[in-house]
Each structure stands twice: as C-alpha cells, then as structure tokens.
Chimera marker file (.cmm) of the C-alpha trace (Angstrom):
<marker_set name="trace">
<marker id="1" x="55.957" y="-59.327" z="69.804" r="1" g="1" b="0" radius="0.5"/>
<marker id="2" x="57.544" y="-55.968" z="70.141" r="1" g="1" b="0" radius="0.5"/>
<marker id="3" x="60.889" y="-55.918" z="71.765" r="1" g="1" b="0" radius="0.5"/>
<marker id="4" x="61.921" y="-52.561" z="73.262" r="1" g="1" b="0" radius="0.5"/>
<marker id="5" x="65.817" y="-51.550" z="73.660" r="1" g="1" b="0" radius="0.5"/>
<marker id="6" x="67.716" y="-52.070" z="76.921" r="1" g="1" b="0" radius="0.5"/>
<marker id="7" x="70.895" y="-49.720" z="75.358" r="1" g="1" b="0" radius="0.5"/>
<marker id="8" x="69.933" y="-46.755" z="73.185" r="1" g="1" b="0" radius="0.5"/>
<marker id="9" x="73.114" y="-45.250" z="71.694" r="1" g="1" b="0" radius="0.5"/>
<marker id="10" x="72.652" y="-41.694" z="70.286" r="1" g="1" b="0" radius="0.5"/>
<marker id="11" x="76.266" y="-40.847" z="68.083" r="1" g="1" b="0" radius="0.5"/>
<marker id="12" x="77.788" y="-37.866" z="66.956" r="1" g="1" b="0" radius="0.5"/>
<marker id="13" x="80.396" y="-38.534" z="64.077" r="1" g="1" b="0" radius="0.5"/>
<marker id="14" x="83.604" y="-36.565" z="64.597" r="1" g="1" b="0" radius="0.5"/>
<marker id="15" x="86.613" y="-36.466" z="62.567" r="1" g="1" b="0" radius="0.5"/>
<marker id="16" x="88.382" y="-39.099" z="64.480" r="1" g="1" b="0" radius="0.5"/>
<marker id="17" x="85.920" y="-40.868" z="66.540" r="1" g="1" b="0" radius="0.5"/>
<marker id="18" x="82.864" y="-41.500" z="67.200" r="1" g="1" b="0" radius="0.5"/>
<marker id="19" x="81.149" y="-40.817" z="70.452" r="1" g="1" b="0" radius="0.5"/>
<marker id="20" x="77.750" y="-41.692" z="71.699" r="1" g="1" b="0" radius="0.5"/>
<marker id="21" x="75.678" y="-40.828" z="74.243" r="1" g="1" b="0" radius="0.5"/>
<marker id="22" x="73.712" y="-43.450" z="75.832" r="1" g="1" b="0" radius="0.5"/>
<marker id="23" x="70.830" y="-44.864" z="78.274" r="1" g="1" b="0" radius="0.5"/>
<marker id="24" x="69.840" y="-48.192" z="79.892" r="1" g="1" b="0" radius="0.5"/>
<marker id="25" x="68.137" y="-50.114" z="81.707" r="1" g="1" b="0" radius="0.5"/>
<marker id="26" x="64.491" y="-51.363" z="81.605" r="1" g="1" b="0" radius="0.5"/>
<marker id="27" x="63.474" y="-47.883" z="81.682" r="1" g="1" b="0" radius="0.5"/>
<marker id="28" x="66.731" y="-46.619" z="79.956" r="1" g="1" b="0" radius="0.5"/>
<marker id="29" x="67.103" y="-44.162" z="82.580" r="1" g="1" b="0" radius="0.5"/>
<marker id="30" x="71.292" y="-45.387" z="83.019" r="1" g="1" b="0" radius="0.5"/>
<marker id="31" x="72.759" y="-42.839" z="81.692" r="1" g="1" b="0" radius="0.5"/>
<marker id="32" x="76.748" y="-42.977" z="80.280" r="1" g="1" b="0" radius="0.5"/>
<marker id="33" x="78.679" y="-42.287" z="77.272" r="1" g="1" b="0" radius="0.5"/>
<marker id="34" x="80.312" y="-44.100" z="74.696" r="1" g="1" b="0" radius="0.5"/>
<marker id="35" x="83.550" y="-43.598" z="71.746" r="1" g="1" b="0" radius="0.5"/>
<marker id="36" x="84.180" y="-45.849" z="69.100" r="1" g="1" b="0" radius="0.5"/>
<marker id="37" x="86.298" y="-45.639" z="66.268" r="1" g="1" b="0" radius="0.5"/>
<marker id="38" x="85.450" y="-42.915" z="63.559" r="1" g="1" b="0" radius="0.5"/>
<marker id="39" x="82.681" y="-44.393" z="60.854" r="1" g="1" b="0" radius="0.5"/>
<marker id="40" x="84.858" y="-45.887" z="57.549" r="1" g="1" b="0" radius="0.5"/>
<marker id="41" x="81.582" y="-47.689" z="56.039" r="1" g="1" b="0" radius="0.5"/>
<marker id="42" x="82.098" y="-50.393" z="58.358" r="1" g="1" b="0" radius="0.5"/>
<marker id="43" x="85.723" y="-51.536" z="57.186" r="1" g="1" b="0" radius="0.5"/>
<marker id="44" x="86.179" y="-54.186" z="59.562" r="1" g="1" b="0" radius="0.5"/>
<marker id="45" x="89.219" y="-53.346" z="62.670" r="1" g="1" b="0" radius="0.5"/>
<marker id="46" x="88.817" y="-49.798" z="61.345" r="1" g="1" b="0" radius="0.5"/>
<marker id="47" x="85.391" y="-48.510" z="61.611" r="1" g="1" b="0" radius="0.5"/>
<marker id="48" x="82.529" y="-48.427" z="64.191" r="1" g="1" b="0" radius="0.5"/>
<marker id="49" x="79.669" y="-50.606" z="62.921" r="1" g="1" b="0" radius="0.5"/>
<marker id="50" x="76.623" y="-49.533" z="61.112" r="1" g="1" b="0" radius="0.5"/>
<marker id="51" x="73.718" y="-47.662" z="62.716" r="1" g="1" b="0" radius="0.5"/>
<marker id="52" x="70.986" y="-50.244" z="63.561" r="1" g="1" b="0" radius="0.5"/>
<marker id="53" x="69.134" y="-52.501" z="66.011" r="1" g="1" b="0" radius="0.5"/>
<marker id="54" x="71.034" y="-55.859" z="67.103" r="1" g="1" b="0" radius="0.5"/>
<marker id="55" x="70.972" y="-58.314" z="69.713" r="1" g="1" b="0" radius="0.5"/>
<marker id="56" x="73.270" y="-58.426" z="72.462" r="1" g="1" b="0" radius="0.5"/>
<marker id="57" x="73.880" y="-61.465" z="74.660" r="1" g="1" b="0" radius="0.5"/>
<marker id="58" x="76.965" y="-61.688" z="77.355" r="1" g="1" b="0" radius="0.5"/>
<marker id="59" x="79.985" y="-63.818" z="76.396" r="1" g="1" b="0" radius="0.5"/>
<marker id="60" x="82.772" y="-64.829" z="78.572" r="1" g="1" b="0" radius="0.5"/>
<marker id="61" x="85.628" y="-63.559" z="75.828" r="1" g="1" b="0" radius="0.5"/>
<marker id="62" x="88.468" y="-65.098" z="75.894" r="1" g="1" b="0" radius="0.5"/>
<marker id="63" x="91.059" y="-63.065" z="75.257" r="1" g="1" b="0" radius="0.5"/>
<marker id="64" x="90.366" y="-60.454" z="77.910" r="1" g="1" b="0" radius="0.5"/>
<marker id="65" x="89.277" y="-62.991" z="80.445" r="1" g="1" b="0" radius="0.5"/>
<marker id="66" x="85.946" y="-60.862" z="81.088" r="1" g="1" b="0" radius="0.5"/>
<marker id="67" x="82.188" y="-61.310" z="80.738" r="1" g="1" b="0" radius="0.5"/>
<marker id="68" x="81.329" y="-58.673" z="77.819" r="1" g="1" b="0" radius="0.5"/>
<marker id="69" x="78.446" y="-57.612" z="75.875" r="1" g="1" b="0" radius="0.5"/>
<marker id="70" x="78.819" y="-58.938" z="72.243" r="1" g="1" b="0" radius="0.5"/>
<marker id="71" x="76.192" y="-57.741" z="69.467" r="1" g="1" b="0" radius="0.5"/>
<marker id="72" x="74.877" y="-60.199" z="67.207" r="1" g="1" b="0" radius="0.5"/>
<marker id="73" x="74.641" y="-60.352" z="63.413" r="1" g="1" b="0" radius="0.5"/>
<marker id="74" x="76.355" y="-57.485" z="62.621" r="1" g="1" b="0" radius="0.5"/>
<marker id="75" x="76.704" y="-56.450" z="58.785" r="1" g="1" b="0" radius="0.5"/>
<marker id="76" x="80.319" y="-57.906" z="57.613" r="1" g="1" b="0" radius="0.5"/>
<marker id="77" x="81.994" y="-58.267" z="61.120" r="1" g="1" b="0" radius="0.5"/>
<marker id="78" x="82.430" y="-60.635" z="63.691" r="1" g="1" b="0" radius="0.5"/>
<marker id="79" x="82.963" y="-60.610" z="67.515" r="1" g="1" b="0" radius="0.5"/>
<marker id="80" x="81.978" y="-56.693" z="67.941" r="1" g="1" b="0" radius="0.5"/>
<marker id="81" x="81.667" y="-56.117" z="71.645" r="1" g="1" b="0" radius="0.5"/>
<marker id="82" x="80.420" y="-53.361" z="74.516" r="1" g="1" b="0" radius="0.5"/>
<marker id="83" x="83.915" y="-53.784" z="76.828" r="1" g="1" b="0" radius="0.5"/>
<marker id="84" x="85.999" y="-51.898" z="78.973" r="1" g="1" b="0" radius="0.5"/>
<marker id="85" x="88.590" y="-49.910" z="77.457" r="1" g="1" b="0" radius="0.5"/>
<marker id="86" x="89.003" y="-45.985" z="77.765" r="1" g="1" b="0" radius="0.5"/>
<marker id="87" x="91.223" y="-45.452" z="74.866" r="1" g="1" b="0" radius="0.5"/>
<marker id="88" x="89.739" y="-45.026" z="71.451" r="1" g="1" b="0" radius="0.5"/>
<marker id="89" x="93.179" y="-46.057" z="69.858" r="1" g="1" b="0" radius="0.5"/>
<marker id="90" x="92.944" y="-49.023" z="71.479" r="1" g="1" b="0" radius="0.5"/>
<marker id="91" x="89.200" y="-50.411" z="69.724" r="1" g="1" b="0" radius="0.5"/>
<marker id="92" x="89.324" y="-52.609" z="67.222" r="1" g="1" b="0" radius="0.5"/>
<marker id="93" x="85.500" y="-51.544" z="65.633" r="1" g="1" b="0" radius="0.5"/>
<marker id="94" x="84.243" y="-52.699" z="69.475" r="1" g="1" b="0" radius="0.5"/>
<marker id="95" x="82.124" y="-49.872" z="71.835" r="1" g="1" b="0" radius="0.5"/>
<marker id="96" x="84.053" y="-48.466" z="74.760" r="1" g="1" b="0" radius="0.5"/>
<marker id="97" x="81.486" y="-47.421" z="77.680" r="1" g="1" b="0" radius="0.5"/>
<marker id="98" x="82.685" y="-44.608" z="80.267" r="1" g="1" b="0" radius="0.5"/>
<marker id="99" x="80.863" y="-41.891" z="82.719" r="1" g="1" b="0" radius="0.5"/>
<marker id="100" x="81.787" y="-38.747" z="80.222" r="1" g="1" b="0" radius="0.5"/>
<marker id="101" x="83.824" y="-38.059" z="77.513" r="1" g="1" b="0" radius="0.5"/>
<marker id="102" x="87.156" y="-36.737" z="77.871" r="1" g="1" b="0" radius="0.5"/>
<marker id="103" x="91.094" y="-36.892" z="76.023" r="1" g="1" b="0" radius="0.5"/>
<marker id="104" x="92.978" y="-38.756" z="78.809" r="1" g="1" b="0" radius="0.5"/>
<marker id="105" x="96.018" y="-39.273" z="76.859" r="1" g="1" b="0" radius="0.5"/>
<marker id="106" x="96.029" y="-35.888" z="75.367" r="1" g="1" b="0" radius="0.5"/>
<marker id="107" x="95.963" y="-37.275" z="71.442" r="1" g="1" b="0" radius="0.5"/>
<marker id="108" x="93.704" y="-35.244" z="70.688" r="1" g="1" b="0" radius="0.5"/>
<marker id="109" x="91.024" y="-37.881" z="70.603" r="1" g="1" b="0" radius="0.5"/>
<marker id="110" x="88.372" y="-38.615" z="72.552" r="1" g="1" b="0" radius="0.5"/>
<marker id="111" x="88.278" y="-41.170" z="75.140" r="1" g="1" b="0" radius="0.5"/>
<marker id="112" x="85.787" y="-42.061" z="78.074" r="1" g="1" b="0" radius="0.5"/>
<marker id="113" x="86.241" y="-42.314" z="81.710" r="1" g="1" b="0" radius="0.5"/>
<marker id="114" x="85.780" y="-44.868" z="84.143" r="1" g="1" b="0" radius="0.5"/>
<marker id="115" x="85.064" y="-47.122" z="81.391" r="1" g="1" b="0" radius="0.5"/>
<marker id="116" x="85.503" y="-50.736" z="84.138" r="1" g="1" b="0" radius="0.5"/>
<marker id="117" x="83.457" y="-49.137" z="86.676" r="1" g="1" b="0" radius="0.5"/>
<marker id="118" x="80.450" y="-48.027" z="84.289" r="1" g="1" b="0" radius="0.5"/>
<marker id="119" x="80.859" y="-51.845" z="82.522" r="1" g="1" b="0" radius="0.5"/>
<marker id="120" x="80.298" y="-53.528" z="85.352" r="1" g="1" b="0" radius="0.5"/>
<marker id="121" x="77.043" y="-51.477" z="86.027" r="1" g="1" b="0" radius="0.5"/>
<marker id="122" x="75.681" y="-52.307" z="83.163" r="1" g="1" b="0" radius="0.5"/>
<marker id="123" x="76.141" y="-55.713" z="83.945" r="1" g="1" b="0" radius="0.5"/>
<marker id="124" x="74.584" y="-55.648" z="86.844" r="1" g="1" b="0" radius="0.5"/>
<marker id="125" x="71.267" y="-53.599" z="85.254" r="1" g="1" b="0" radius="0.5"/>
<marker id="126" x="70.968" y="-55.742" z="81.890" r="1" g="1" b="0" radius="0.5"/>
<marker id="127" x="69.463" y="-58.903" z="80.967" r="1" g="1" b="0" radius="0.5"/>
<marker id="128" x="71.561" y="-61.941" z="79.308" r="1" g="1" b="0" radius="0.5"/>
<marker id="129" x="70.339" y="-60.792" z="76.659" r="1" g="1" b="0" radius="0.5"/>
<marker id="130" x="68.601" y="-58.141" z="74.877" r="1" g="1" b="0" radius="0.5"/>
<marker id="131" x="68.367" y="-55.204" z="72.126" r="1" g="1" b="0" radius="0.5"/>
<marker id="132" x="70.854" y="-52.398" z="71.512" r="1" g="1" b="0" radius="0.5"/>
<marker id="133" x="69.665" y="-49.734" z="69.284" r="1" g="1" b="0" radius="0.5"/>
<marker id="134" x="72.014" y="-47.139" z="67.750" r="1" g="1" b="0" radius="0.5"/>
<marker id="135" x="71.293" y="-44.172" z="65.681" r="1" g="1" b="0" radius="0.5"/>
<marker id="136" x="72.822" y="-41.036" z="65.073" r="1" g="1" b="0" radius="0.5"/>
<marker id="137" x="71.997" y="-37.845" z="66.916" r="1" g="1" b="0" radius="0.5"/>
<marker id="138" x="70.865" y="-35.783" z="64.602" r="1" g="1" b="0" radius="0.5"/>
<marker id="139" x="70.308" y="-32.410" z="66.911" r="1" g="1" b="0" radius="0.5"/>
<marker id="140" x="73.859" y="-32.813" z="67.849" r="1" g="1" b="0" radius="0.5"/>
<marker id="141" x="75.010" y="-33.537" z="64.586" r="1" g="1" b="0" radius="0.5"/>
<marker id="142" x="73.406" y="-30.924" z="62.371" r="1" g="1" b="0" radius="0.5"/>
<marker id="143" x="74.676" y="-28.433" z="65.204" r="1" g="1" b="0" radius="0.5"/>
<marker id="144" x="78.194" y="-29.266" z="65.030" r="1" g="1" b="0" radius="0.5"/>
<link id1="1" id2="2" r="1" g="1" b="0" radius="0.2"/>
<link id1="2" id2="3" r="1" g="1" b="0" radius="0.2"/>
<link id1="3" id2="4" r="1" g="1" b="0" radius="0.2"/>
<link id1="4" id2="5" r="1" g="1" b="0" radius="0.2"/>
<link id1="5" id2="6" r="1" g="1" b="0" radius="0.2"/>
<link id1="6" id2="7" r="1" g="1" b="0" radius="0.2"/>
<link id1="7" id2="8" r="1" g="1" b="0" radius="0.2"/>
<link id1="8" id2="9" r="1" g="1" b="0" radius="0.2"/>
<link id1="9" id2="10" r="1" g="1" b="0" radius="0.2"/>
<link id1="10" id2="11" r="1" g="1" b="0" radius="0.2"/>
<link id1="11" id2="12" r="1" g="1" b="0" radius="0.2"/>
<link id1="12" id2="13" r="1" g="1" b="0" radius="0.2"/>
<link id1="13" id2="14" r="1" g="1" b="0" radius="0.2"/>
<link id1="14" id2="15" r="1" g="1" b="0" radius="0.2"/>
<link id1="15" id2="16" r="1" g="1" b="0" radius="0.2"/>
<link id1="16" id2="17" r="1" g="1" b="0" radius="0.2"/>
<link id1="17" id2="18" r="1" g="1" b="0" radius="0.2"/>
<link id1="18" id2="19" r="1" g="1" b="0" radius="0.2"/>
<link id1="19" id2="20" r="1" g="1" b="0" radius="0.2"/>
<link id1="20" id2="21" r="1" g="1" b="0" radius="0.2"/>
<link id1="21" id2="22" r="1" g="1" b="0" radius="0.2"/>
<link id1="22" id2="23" r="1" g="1" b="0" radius="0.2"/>
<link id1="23" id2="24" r="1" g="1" b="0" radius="0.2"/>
<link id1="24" id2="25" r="1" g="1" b="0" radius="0.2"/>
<link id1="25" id2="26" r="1" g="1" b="0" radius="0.2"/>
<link id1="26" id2="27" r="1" g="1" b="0" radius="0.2"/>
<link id1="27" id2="28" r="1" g="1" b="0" radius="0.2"/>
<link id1="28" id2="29" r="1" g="1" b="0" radius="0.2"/>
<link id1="29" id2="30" r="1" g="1" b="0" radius="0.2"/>
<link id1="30" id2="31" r="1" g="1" b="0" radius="0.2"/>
<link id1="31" id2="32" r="1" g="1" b="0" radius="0.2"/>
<link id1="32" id2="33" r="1" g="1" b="0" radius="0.2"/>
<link id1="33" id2="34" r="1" g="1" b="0" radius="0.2"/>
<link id1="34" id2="35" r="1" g="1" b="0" radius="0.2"/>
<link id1="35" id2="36" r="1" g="1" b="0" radius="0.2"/>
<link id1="36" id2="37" r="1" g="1" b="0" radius="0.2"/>
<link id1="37" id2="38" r="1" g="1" b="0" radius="0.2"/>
<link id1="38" id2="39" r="1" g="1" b="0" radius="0.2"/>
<link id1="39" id2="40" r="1" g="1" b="0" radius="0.2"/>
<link id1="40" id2="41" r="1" g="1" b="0" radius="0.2"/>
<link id1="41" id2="42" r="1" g="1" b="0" radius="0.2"/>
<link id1="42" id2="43" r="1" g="1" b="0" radius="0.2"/>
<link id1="43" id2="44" r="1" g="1" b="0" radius="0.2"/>
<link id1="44" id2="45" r="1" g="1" b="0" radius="0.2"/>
<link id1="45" id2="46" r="1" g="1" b="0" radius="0.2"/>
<link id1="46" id2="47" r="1" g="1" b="0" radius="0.2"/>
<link id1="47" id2="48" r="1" g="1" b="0" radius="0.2"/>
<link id1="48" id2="49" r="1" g="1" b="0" radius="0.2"/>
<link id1="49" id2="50" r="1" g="1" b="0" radius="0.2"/>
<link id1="50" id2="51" r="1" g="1" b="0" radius="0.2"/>
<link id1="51" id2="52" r="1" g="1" b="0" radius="0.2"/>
<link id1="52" id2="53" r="1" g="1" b="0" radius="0.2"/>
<link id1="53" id2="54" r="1" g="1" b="0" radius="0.2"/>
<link id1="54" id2="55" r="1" g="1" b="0" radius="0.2"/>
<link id1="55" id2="56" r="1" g="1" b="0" radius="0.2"/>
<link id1="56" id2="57" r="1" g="1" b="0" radius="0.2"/>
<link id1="57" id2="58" r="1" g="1" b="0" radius="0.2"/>
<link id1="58" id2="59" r="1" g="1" b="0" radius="0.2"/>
<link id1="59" id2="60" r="1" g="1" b="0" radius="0.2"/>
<link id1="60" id2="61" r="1" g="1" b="0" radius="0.2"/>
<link id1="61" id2="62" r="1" g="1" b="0" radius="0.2"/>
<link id1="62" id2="63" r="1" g="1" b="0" radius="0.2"/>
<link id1="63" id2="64" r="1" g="1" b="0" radius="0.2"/>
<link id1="64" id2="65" r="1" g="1" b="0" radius="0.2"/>
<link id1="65" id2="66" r="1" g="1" b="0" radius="0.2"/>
<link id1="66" id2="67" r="1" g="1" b="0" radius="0.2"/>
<link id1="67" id2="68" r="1" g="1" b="0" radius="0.2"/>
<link id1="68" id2="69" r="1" g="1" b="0" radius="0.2"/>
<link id1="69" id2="70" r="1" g="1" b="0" radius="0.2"/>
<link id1="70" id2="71" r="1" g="1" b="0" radius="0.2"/>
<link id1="71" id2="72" r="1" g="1" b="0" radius="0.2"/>
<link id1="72" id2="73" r="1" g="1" b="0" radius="0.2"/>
<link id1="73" id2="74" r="1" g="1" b="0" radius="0.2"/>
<link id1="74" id2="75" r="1" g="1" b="0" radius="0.2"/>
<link id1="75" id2="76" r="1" g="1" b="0" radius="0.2"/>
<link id1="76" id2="77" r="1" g="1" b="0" radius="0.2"/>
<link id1="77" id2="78" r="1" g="1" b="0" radius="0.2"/>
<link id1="78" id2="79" r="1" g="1" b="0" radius="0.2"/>
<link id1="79" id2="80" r="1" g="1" b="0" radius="0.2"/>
<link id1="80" id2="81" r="1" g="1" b="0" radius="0.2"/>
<link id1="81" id2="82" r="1" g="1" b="0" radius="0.2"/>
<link id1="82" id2="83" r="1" g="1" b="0" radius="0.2"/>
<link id1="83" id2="84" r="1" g="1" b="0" radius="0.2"/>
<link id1="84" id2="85" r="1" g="1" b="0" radius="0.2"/>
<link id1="85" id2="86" r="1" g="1" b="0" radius="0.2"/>
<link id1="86" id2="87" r="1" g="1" b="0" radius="0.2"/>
<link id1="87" id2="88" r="1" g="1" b="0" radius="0.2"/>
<link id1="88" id2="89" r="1" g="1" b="0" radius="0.2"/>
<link id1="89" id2="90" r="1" g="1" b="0" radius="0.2"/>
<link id1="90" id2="91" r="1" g="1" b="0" radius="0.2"/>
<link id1="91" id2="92" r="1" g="1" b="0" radius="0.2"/>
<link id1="92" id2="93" r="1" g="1" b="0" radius="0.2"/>
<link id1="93" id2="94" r="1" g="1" b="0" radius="0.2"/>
<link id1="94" id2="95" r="1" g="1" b="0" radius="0.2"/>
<link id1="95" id2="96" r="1" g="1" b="0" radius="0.2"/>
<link id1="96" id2="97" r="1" g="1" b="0" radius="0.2"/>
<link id1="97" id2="98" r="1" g="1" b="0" radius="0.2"/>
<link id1="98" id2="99" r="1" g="1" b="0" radius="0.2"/>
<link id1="99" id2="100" r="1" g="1" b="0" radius="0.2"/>
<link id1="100" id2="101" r="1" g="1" b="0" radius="0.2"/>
<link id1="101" id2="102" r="1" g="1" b="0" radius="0.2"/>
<link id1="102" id2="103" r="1" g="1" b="0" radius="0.2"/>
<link id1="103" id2="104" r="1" g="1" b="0" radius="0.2"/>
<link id1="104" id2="105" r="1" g="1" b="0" radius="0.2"/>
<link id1="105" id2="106" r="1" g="1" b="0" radius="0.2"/>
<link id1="106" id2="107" r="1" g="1" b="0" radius="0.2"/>
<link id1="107" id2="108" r="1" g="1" b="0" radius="0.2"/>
<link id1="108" id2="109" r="1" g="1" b="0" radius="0.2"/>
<link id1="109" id2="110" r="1" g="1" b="0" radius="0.2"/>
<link id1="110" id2="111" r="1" g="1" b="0" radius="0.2"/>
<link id1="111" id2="112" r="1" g="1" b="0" radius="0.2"/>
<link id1="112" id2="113" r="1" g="1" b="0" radius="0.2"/>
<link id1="113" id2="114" r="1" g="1" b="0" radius="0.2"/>
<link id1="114" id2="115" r="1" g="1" b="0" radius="0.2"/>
<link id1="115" id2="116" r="1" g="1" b="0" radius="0.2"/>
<link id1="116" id2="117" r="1" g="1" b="0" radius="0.2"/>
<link id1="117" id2="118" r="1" g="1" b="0" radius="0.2"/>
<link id1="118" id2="119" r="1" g="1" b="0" radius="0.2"/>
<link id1="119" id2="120" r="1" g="1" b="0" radius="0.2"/>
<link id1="120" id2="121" r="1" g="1" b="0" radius="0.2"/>
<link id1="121" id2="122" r="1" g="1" b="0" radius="0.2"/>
<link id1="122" id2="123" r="1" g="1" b="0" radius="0.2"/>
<link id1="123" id2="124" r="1" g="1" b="0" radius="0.2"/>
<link id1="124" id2="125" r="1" g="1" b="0" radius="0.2"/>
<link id1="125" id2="126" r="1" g="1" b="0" radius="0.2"/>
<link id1="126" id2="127" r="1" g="1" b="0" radius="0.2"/>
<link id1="127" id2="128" r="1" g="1" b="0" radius="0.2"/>
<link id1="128" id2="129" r="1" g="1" b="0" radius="0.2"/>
<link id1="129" id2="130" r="1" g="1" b="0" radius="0.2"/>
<link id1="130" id2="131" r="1" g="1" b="0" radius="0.2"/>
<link id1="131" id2="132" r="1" g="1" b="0" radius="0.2"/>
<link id1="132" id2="133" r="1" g="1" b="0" radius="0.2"/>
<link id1="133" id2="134" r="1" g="1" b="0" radius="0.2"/>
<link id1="134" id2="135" r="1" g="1" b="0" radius="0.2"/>
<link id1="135" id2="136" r="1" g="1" b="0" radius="0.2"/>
<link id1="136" id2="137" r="1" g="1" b="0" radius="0.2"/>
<link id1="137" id2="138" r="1" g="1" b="0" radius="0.2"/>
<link id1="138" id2="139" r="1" g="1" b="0" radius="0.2"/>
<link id1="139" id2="140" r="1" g="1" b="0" radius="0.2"/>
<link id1="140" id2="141" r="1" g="1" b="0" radius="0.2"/>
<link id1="141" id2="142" r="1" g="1" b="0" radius="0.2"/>
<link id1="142" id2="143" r="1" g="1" b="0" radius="0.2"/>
<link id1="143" id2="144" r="1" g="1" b="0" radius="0.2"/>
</marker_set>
C-alpha cells in the first residue's frame, strides 16, 4: 500500500542554514516555510537531518510542555522534531515552521516568522500520524 506525504519539504542549502519551502495537508495545498540548521552530514545537535521520507507521529515533549511533530527513525539521531521556534540559533538539528523567511534578529541568518501560529495549523490539518518527505530543491539550488 502506497502511502502519499502529508509534509513535502523542498530545501535550499545556504551557507548557514538551511531553509525549506513546504506544503501540507491531504492535498498539500498548506503552504509555509521552514529553516533548520545548515547540513554537517548529519552530525547530531549540529546539522539538519538527511534528505528522505520518515514517519511523523505527535508527541507530547516534555521539555517544552507542547504537542510536537517528531520524525521517526531517523539515520543516527534521536528525538528530531517539527516545533515552534523562529530562531535558527536556537535548533538543535529539529525543523522550525514559520509563514516566510526572514532575519528577525539581524544575525545574518535566516529565521521564520510566526513560527507558533503556523504550528498550531498544522496541527489542526495533519493526521496523528503520517509521512514527511524532504528533498532538496534542485531549481532553487542550481540557481543560487
């Protein structure tokens, strides 16, 4: 039985982030955007994770006292969630969601806006659990 995604992250690498840029939804037509830390082969509290399909189920964590999105399985890492947070400085190898991309603390990194109000949306459009697929963009990419 064929699965199809309920997040598709598209990524652009940059020098000291990564940021994504994303639909979902049964019909993926949620659009938002995402930033992550910058790709160090998956060197765990350092790195975003590696490109892939993985399952996602909610989980009450308990250090931030929220429901999140935590992805399943992946590659040499452990507890790597979709959460709040609009800082990339402040991810640990998790995925920040936000309505655009943006340097609110003028570091000269990018960060994403409105990252608690676009979380709970997706909350309220995704199943307990289900498939996030993330690749990189490659139009973007090759163009930059």
């Amino acid at each position: 039985m064929y699965l199809h995604p309920h997040i598709i992250i598209k990524r652009v690498y940059l020098d000291k982030c990564t940021i994504g840029f994303a639909r979902a939804g049964d019909d993926l037509d949620y659009h938002f955007a995402t930033v992550e830390l910058k790709d160090l082969n998956n060197e765990q509290n350092r790195s975003c994770i590696p490109e892939g399909e993985y399952f996602v189920s909610r989980y009450l964590s308990p250090s931030k006292n929220k429901i999140v999105l935590q992805l399943e399985d992946v590659e040499n890492r452990t507890y790597i969630q979709i959460h709040e947070g609009n800082f990339c400085n402040t991810l640990h190898g998790c995925i920040a969601p936000g309505e655009y991309i943006k340097d609110l603390n003028g570091d000269g990194v990018w960060d994403v806006a409105n990252s608690a109000k676009v979380m709970k949306e997706l909350l309220a459009i995704l199943p307990d659990r289900f498939i996030i697929r993330i690749e990189s963009d490659r139009e973007v990419s090759n163009a930059t």
